[in-house]
MARDORO-192845 format. One record per residue (C-alpha): residue in three letters; x, y, z. Coordinates in pm, whole numbers, padded with zeros to 5 digits, always signed. Example, Ala and Ser with C-alpha at 12.3 -4.5 7.8 and 13.67 -1.06 7.14 Angstrom:
ALA+01230-00450+00780 SER+01367-00106+00714 
This chain:
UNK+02661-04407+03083 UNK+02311-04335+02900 UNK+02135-04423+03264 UNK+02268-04187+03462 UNK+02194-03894+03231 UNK+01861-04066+03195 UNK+01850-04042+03592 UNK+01948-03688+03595 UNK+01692-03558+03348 UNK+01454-03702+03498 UNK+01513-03553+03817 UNK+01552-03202+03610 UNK+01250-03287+03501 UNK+01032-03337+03812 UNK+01203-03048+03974 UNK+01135-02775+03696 UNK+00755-02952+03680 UNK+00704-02889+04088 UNK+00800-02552+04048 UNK+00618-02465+03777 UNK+00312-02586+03903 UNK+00365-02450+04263 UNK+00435-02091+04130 UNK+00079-02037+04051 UNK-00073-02121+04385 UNK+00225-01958+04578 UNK+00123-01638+04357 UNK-00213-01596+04493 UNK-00055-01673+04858 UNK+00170-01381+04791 UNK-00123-01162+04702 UNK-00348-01257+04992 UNK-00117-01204+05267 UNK-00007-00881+05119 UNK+00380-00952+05020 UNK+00363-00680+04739 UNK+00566-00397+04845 UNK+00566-00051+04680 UNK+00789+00048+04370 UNK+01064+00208+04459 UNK+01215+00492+04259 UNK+01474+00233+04040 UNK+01245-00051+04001 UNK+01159-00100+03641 UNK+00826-00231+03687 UNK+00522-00040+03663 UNK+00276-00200+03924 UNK+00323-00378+04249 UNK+00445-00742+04165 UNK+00434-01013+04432 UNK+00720-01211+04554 UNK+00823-01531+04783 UNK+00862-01688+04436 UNK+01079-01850+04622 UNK+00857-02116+04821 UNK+00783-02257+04474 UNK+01136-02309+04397 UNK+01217-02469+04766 UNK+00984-02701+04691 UNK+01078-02781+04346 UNK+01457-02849+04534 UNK+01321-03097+04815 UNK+01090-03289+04548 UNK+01381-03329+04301 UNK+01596-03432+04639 UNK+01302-03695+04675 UNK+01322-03816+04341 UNK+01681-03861+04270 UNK+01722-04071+04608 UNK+01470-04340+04494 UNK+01643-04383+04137 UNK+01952-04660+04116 UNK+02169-04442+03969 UNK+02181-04176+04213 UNK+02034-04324+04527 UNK+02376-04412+04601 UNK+02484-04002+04618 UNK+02246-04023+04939 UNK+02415-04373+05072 UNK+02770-04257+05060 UNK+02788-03851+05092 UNK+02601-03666+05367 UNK+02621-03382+05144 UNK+02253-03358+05034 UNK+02150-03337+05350 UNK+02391-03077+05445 UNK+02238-02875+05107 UNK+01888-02931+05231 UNK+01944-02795+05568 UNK+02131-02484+05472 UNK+01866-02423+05196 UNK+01585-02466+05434 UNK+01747-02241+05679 UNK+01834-01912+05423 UNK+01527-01994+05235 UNK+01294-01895+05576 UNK+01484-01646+05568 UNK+01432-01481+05263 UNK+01042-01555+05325 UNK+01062-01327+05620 UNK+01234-01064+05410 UNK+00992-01106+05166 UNK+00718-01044+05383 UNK+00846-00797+05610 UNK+01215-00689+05492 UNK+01411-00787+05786 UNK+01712-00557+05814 UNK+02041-00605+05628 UNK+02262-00760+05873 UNK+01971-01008+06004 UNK+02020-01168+05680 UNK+02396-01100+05670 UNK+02443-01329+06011 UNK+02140-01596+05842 UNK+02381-01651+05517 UNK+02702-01730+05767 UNK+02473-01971+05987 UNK+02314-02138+05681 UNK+02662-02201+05556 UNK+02824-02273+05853 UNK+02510-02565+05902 UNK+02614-02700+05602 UNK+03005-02702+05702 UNK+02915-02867+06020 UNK+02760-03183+05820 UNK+03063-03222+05599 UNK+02975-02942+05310 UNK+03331-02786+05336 UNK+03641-02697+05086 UNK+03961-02893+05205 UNK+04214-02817+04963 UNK+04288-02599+04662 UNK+04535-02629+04366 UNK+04741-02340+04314 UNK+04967-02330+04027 UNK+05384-02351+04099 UNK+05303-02475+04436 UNK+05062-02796+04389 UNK+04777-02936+04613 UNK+04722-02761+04929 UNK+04569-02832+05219 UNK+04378-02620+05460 UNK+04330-02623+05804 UNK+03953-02671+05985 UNK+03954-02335+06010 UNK+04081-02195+05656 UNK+03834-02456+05482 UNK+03549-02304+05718 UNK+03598-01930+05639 UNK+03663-02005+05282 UNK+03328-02189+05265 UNK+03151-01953+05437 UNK+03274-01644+05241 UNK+03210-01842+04893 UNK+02853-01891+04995 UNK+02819-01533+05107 UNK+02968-01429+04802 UNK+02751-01607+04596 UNK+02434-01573+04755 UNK+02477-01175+04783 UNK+02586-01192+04413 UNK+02240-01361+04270 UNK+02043-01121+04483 UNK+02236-00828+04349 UNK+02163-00927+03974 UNK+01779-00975+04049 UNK+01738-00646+03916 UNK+01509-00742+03592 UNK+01264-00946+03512 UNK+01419-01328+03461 UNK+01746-01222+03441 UNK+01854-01399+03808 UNK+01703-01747+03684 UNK+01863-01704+03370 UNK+02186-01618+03438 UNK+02192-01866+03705 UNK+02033-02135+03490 UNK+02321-02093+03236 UNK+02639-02090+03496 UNK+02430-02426+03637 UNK+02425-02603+03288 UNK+02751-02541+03270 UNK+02854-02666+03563 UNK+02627-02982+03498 UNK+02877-03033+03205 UNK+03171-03013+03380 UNK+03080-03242+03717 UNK+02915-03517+03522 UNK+03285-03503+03246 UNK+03467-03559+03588 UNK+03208-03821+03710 UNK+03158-04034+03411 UNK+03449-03934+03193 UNK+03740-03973+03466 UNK+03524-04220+03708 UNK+03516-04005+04016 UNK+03214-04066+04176 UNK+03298-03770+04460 UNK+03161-03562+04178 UNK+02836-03707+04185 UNK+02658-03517+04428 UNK+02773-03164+04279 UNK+02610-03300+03926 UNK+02299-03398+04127 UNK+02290-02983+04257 UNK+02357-02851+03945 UNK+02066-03077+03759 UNK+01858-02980+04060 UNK+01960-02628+04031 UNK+01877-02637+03649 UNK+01512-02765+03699 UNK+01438-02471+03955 UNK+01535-02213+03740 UNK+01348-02355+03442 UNK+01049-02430+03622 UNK+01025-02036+03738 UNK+01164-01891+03462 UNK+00771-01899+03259 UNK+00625-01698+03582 UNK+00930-01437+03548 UNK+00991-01358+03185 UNK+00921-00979+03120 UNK+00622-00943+03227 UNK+00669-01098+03516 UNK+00358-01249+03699 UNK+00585-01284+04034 UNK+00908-01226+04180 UNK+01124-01440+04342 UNK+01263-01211+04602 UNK+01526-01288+04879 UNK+01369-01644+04899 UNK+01443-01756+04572 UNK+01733-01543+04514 UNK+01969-01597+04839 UNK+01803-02006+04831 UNK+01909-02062+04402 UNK+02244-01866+04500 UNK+02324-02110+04806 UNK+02272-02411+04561 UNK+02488-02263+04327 UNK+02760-02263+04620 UNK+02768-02610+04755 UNK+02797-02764+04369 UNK+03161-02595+04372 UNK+03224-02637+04708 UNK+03127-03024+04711 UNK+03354-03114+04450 UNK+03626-02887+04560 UNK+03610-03072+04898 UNK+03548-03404+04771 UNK+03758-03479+04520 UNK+04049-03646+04600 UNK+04367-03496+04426 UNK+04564-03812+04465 UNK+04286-03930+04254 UNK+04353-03676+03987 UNK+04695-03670+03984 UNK+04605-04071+03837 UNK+04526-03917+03472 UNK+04735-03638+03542 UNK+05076-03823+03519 UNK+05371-03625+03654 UNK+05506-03481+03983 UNK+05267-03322+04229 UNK+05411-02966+04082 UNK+05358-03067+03729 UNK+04988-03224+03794 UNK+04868-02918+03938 UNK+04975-02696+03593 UNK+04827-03015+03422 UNK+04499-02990+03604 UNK+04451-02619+03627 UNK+04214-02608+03347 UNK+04036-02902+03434 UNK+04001-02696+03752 UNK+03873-02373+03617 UNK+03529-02453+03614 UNK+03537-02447+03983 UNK+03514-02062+03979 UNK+03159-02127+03773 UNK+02961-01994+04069 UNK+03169-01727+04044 UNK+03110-01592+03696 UNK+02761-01501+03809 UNK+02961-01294+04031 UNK+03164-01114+03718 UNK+02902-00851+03608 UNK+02745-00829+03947 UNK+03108-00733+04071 UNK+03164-00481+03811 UNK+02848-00332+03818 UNK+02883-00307+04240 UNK+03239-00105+04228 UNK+03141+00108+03956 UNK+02799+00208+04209 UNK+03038+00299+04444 UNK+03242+00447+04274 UNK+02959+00662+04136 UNK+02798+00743+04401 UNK+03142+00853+04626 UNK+03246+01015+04369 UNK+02852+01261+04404 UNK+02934+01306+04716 UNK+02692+00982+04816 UNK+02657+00705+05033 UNK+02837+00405+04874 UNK+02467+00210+04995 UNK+02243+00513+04848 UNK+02005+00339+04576 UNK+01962+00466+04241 UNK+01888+00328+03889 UNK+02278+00391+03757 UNK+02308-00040+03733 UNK+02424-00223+03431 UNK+02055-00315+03347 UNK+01961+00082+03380 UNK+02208+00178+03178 UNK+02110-00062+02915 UNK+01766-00025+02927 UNK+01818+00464+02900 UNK+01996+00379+02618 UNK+01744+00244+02395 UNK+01721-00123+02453 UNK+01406-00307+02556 UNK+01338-00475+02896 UNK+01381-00812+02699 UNK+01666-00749+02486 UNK+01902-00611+02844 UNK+01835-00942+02991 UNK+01903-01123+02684 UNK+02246-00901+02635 UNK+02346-01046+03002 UNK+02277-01381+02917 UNK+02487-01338+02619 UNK+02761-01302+02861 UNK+02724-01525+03158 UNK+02708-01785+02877 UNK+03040-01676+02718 UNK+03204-01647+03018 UNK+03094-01992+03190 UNK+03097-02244+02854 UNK+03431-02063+02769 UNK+03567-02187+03118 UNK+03408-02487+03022 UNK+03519-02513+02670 UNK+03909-02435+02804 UNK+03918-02709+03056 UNK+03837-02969+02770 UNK+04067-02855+02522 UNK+04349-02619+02722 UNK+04586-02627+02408 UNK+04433-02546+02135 UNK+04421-02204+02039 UNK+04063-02190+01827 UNK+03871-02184+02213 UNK+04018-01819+02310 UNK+03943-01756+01898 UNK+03566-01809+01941 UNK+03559-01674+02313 UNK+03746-01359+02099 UNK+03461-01352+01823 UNK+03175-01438+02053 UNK+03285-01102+02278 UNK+03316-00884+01919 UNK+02939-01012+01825 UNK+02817-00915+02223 UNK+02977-00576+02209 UNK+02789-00510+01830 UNK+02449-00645+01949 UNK+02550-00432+02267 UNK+02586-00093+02037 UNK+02254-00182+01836 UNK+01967-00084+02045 UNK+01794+00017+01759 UNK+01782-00267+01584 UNK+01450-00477+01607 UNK+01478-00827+01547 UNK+01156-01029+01385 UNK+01095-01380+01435 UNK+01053-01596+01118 UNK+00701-01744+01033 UNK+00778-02071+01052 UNK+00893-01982+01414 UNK+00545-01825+01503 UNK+00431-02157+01711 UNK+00741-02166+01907 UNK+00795-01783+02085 UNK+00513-01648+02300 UNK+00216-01448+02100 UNK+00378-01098+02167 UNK+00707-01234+01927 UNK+00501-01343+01655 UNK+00549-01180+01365 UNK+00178-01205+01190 UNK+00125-01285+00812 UNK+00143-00989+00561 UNK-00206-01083+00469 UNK-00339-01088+00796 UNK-00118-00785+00924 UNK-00300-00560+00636 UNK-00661-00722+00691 UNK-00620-00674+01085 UNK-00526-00279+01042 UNK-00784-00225+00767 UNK-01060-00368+01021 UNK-00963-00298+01356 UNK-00912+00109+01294 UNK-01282+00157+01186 UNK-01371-00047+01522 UNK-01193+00166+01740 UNK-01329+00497+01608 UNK-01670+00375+01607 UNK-01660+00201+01938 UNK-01555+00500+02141 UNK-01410+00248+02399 UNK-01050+00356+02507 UNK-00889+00026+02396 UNK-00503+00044+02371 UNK-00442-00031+01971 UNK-00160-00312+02071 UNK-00446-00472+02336 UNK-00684-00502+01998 UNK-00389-00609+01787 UNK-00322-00922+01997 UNK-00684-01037+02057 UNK-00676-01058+02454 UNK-00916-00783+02540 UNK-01296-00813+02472 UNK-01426-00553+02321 UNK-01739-00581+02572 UNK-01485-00498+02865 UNK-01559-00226+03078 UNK-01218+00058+03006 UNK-01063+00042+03386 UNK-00821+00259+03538 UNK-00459+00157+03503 UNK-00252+00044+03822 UNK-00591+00003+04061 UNK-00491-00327+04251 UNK-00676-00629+04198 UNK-00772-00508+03827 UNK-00497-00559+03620 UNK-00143-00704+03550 UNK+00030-00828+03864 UNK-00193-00692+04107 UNK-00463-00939+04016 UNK-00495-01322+04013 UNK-00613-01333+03701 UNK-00457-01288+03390 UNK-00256-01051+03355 UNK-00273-00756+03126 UNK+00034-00729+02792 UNK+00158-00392+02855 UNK+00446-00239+02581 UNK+00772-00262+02659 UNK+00823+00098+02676 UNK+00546+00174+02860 UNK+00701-00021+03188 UNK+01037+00125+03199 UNK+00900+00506+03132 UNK+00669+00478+03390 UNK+00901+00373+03676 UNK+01129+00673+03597 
């Protein structure tokens, strides 16, 4: 059992690695052929950000694809299943896609008709739901045709879902990072815990899945260096897809009804939980949902178009009432954890009653943190080496020696430095005072480092 999670590390491993490394270079791509379009009125970000962060994370996907078929563990995943094949065409197909968007934002229902023919590839080579449990009833089949509209519509779903909640910096990777993990959890407990090996390949996506996210997540994190776009968006939410749909359409439930004991009837209430996790894909979908009918629900009831933008989102409305760019994203991951290792935590242990008691506590500690967008949390010294240099929370010694010398600096200097820039030691004090937002200077318009600008700075200016 220790090989195979060997195996799948490090395949999580080479994939996160690839795109970590290819984010850079795809970065500076982005910036020469001019995929940097203009804030809009509800973007949160100040300057002109490149995207097709997504060619970074296709290629993190086909190397970990390349990996995991020469290890002898999962090689066999590629010997016996056509499935990651199917994956790698569909992704190929909505991830050219989303480049094109990226590039020159093809129009809504272009992409529409690409998501339907990228699934639809994938159902051809075998990718496809066949049957569903459904409590009081038991295992039932569908038709060609009801397993190829289902598929289709979950892999709309999803993919439309991810893009909607790329709305902040990291929060798309994130969220779909966690739902992935858990979803790792739950394919590889079927796999190796109940011995079906028709769960395989959806552990394979989901480890795959995890390394992508990972690996982009360091470019993305508030301030992000690059975007993913439609690219990485639609391609991470396709992924996300054919996990659920590959073991819903693999796994035999003759098979389960084996450890499941019982009549058909009886196996299908037994196996409900185990079967819960199936809607993982879909918890992405949970705030995205509710944040999509209350927009329309807005904006007909202003007399608006149900399509009109505006900055009324979830993230928005977390970030106008007092909470930083870093601490709304962290409040949503909060969540999509909650509500996918809850699903998680239910199928193991269905009857006991302390799993809806933490799920009950865990919600009562999101909804205070959720009400406290005042409160400023500092990271420990002992944690300094661990969180990136704007977290650090310096020494008291060097806190006082740093004002006491700095101030006298600034005043005598004359050079318009901002007092946080001096603070954190990344500007020279030789450098030239440039104008803010000229592109090619500073912060994502450039291909050099880019510039630490204060939290509130970012989300005033894009108001």
């Amino acid at each position: 059992m220790g090989q195979p999670v060997r195996d799948y590390l490090l395949t999580l491993c080479v994939t996160a690695a690839v795109t970590y490394l290819l984010t850079g270079p795809v970065r500076k791509f982005a910036i020469a052929v001019g995929a940097m379009p203009a804030i809009r009125a509800r973007d949160v970000h100040r300057e002109p950000t490149p995207r097709l962060g997504g060619i970074a994370m296709f290629g993190g996907l086909c190397a970990g694809l390349i990996v995991a078929d020469h290890l002898y563990n999962l090689k066999g995943v590629f010997e016996l299943s056509n499935e990651p094949r199917a994956l790698l065409s569909g992704a190929a197909l909505i991830w050219l896609i989303g480049v094109l968007d990226d590039k020159f934002e093809i129009d809504a229902l272009i992409k529409l008709g690409g998501q339907m023919i990228a699934a639809a590839v994938m159902v051809i080579q075998g990718l496809t739901i066949l049957w569903l449990p459904i409590p009081g009833i038991g295992t039932v089949a569908l038709t060609q045709w009801q397993g190829t509209l289902l598929t289709v519509a979950l892999v709309v779903i999803t993919i439309n879902a991810v893009n909607f909640v790329d709305g902040l910096d990291g929060l798309a990777a994130g969220m779909v990072c966690i739902a992935s993990t858990a979803f790792f959890l739950y394919a590889y407990r079927l796999w190796m815990g109940y011995g079906i090996e028709a769960a395989a390949p959806a552990t394979l996506f989901a480890a795959i899945l995890m390394g992508m996210c990972i690996g982009f997540l360091p470019h993305n994190m508030h301030p992000a260096r690059i975007f993913m776009g439609d690219s990485g968006s639609m391609l991470i939410g396709l992924v996300l897809a054919a996990g659920a749909i590959s073991i819903t359409g693999q796994v035999d439930p003759d098979s389960m009804q084996i450890f499941f004991q019982g009549s058909e009837r009886g196996a299908t209430h037994a196996m409900l939980p185990v079967f819960i996790p199936l809607v993982l894909p879909l918890t992405i979908i949970a705030i995205p949902a509710a944040d999509l009918i209350l927009a329309i629900v807005r904006r007909t009831w202003n007399g608006q178009s149900p399509f009109a933008a505006d900055r009324g989102h979830l993230h928005h409305r977390l970030l106008e009432i007092g909470h930083s760019h870093s601490r709304a994203v962290l409040i949503m991951y909060f969540w999509s954890a909650l509500i996918a290792f809850g699903a998680v935590g239910y199928s193991v242990h269905s009857a006991s009653m302390w799993i809806v008691f933490v799920i009950i506590a865990a919600s009562a500690v999101g909804l205070v943190l959720l009400l406290m967008p005042r409160f400023t949390p500092r990271t420990p010294h002992w944690a300094n080496r661990f969180v990136p240099p704007r977290y650090r929370r310096p020494a008291p010694e060097q806190a006082s020696s740093s004002a006491y010398e700095e101030k006298p600096e600034l005043v005598t200097s004359g050079a318009q430095q901002a007092p946080e820039d001096a603070q954190m030691g990344e500007e020279s004090p030789e450098r030239a005072p440039v104008a803010v937002g000229v592109s090619g200077v500073n912060g994502a318009t450039a291909i050099g480092a880019r510039s630490r600008f204060p939290e509130h700075r970012s989300i005033d200016s894009s108001r």
